[in-house]
N, C-alpha and C positions, 0 to 999 in steps of 0.2 A: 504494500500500500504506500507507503514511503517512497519508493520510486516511482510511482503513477503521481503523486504530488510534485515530485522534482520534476517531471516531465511538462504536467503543464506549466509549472513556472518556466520552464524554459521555452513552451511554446507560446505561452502570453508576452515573456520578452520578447521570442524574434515579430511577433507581431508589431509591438511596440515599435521596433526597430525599424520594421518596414514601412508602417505607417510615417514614420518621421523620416525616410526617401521617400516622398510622395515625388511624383512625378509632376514634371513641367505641364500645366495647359495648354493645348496645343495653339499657336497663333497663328491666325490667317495670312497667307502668301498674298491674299488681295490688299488693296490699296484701305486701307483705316477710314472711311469716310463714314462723316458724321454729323447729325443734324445739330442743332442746338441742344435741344433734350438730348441726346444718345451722347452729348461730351459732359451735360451735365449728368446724367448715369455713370459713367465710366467717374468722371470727380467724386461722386458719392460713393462709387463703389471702391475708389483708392483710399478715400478719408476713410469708414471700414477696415477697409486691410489695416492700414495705419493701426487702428484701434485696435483691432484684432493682437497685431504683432505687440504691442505694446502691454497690452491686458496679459500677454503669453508670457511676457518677460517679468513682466510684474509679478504675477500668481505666484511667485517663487522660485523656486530652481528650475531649472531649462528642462533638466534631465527629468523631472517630475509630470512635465507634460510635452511631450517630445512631440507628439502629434498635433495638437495646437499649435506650437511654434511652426513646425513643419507647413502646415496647412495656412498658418500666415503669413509664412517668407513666400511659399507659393504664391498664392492670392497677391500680395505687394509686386510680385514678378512680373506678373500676368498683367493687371491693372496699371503699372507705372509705364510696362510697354506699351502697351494701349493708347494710353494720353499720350506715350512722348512720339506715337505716329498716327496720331490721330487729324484727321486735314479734315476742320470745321469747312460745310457746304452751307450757306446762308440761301436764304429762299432766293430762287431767281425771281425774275418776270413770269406775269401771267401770261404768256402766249400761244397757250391751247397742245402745250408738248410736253409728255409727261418728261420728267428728271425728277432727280436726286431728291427726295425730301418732299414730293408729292405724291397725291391721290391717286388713284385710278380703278374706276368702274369696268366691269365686263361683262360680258353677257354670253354664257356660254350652248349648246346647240340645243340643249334642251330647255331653253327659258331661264334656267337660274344666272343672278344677278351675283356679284361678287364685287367687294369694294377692298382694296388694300393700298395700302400705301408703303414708299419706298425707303428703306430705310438703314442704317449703319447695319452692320453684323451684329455687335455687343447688345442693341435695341430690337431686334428683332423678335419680334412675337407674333407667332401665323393665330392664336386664337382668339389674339385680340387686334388683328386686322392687317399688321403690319408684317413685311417680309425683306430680310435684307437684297441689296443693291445686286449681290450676286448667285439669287438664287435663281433656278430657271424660270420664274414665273415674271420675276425684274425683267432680266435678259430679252422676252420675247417681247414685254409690252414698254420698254425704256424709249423715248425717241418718239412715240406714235403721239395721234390726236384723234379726237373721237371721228368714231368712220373708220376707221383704219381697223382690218381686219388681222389676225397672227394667232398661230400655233403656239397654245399651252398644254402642256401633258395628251398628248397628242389629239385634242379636239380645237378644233376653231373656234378662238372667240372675235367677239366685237366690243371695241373701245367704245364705250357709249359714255362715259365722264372724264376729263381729267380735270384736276384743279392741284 
């Protein structure tokens, strides 16, 4: 029984261990672009880390929470990169063409309507409307105005709004 206990202590260490080599997040090879909110997200989410890391140092010894510090020099990684290639896109002109940091309606072959708009990677969220600049759904409708016909997941839609 004695040795069934020294075993798991030694597999709750290497656990320990490994959780505190946590891995890099991966960053996008695309270009950092970003709305006004998605730089002020990415700022929040650095203050955060900040916090995080600091709160990890504080609690006491390092080695006592290895995985908190871990998971905050991560996160400060990740998010300091972030901001320091981050290239703010300020609204263009309204001139009927979608880009970067705008809306866009569609209408796809069976009647459903769909509205999303275009936005950084780090801000993106499909369930709440938004989908980043480089996903295929961007790609096919980036550049058009309403009338303008193009392939999304292989059915045809039509741009019926952009703002």
């Amino acid at each position: 029984m004695l040795r069934a206990m020294s075993v798991a202590f030694t597999r709750e260490e290497d656990l320990e261990a490994t959780a505190a080599d946590l891995a890099d997040r991966p960053i996008s090879p695309h270009p950092n672009l970003v709305t006004p909110e998605g730089l002020a997200l990415i700022e929040a989410e650095l203050a955060a880390a900040r916090a995080a890391y600091t709160a990890a140092q504080v609690k006491g010894s390092i080695e006592s929470d290895r995985t908190a510090m871990a998971r905050a020099t991560r996160d400060l990684r990740y998010w300091g990169a972030r901001r320091a290639s981050a290239q703010l896109v300020e609204p263009g002109e309204d001139d009927g063409v979608l880009r970067f940091g705008g809306s866009v309606s569609i209408e796809r072959e069976d009647g459903r309507t769909q509205t999303w708009r275009i936005v950084g990677e780090d801000e993106a969220d499909p369930a709440k409307g938004s989908v980043s600049h480089v996903s295929p759904l961007a790609r096919a409708v980036m550049g058009r105005r309403v009338g303008d016909e193009t392939m999304v997941a292989g059915q045809s839609v039509e741009i019926i709004a952009v703002s």
